[in-house]
C-alpha positions as CSV (number, residue, x, y, z in Angstrom):
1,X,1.8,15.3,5.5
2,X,4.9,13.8,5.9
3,X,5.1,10.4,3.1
4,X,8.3,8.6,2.7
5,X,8.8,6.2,-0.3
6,X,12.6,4.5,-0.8
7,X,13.0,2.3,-3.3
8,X,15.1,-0.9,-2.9
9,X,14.9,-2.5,-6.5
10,X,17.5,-1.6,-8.9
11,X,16.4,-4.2,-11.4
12,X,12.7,-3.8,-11.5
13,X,10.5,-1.5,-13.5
14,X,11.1,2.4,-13.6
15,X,9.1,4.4,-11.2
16,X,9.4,7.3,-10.0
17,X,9.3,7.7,-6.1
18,X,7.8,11.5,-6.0
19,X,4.7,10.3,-8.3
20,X,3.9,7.5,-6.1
21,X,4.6,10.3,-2.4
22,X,2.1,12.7,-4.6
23,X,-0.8,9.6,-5.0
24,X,-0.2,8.6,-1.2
25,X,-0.4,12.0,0.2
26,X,-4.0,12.1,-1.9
27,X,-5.3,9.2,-0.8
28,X,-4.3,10.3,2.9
29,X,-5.7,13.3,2.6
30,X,-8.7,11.8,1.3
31,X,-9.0,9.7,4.7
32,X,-8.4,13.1,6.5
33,X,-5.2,11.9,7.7
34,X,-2.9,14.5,6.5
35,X,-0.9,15.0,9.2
36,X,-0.1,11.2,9.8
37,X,3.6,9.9,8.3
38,X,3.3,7.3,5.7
39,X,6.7,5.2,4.3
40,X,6.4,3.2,1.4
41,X,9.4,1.0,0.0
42,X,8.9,0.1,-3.4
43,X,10.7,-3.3,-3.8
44,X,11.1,-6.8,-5.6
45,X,10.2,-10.0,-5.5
46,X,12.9,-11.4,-3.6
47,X,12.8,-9.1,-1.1
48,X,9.3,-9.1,-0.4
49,X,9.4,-12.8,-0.9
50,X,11.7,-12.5,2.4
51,X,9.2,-10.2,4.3
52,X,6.0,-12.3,3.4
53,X,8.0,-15.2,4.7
54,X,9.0,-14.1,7.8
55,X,5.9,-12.2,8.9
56,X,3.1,-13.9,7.1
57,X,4.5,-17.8,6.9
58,X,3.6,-17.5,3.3
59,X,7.4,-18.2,1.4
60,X,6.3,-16.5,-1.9
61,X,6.0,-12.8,-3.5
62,X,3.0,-10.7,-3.0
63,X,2.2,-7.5,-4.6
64,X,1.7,-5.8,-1.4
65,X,2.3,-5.7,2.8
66,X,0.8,-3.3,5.0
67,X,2.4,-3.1,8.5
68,X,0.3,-1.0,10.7
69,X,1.5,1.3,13.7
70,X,-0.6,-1.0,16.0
71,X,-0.2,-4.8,15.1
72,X,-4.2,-6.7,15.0
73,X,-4.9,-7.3,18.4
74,X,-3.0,-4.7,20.3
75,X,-5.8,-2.3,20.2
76,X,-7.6,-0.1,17.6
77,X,-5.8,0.8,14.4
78,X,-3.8,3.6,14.1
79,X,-6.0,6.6,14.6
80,X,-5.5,10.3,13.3
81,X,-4.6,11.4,17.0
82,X,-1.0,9.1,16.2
83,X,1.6,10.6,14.0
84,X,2.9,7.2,12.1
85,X,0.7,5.4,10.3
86,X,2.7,2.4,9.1
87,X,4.8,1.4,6.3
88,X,3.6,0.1,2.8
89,X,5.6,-2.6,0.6
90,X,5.0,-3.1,-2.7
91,X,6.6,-5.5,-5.1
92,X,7.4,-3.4,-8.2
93,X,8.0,-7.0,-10.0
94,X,4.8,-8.5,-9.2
95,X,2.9,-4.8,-9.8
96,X,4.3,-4.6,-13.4
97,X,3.0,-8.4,-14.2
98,X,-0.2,-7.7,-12.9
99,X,-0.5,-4.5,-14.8
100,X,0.3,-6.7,-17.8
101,X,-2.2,-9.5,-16.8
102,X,-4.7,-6.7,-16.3
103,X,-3.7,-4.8,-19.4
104,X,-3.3,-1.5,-17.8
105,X,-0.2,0.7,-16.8
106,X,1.9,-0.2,-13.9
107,X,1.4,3.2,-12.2
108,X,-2.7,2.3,-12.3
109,X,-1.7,-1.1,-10.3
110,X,1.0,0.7,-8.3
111,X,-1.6,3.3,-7.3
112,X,-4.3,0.5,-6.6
113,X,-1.9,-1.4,-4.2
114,X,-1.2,1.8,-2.3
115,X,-4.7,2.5,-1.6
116,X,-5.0,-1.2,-0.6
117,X,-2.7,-1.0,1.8
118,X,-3.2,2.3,3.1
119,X,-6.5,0.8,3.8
120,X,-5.0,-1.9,6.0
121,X,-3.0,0.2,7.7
122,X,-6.3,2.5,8.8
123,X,-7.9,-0.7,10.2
124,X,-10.1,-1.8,7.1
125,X,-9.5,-6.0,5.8
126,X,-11.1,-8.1,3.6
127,X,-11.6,-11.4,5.3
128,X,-15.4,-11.8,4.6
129,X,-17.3,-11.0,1.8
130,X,-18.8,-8.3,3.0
131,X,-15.4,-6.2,4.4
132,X,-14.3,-7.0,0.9
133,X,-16.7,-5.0,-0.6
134,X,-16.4,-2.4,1.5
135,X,-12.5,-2.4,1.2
136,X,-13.4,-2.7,-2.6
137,X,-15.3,0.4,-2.8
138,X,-12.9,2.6,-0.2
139,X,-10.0,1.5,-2.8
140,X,-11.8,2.6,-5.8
141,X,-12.9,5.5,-4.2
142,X,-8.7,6.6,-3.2
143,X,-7.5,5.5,-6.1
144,X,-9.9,8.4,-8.3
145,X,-9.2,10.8,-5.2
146,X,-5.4,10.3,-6.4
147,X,-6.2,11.2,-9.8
148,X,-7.7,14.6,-9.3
């Protein structure tokens, strides 16, 4: 189960790169989607700032960017027959302040937004109340299969 995670934020909070490859290679195996490959870049503000701009139209920092195998539209998300799943981009900067805001540790939030966008990458969103709960409950439920 091949999972790739680079960092590219000197500045921001301390994390280690193999804890966060152990919690993705869980959740994937969770989805049975072990033998899919996974990258995750954990990043900054600015530079995911840059990537949210360019891909979203939204000039501002999110905690998190899923870009699937498949872009919406061009057929069904990426299924466990394809090898790459997609990449996942979180903000390391915008993780820790919601951890913060939260009052939990960062790895909690950096685990959460993995699983969130692992999700989008396997085809689930959240753009009516009722895939939101769904995508709610499949997040909670990869979050506690990363922890055991």
């Amino acid at each position: 189960m091949p999972v790739l995670v680079t960092r590219k934020a000197p500045s921001s909070a301390a994390v280690r790169s193999a804890r966060v490859r152990v919690l993705a290679e869980r959740m994937l195996h969770h989805l049975k989607r072990e033998g899919q490959e996974l990258s995750v870049l954990l990043t900054n503000d600015t530079f995911i700032r840059g990537l949210n701009d360019t891909h979203r139209g939204k000039d501002r920092p999110t905690d998190v960017l899923a870009f699937p195998l498949l872009p919406a539209g061009e057929g069904e998300p990426a299924g466990p027959d394809l090898s790459l799943l997609g990449d996942v981009v979180i903000s390391l900067d915008t993780a820790e302040r919601q951890a913060k805001q939260r009052k939990h540790a960062l790895m909690d939030e950096i685990a959460f937004l993995l699983a969130h966008g692992i999700l989008h990458l396997v085809g689930y969103d959240h753009q009516t109340d009722e895939e939101e709960a769904v995508m709610n409950a499949m997040t909670r439920a990869l979050v506690q299969a990363a922890k055991s």
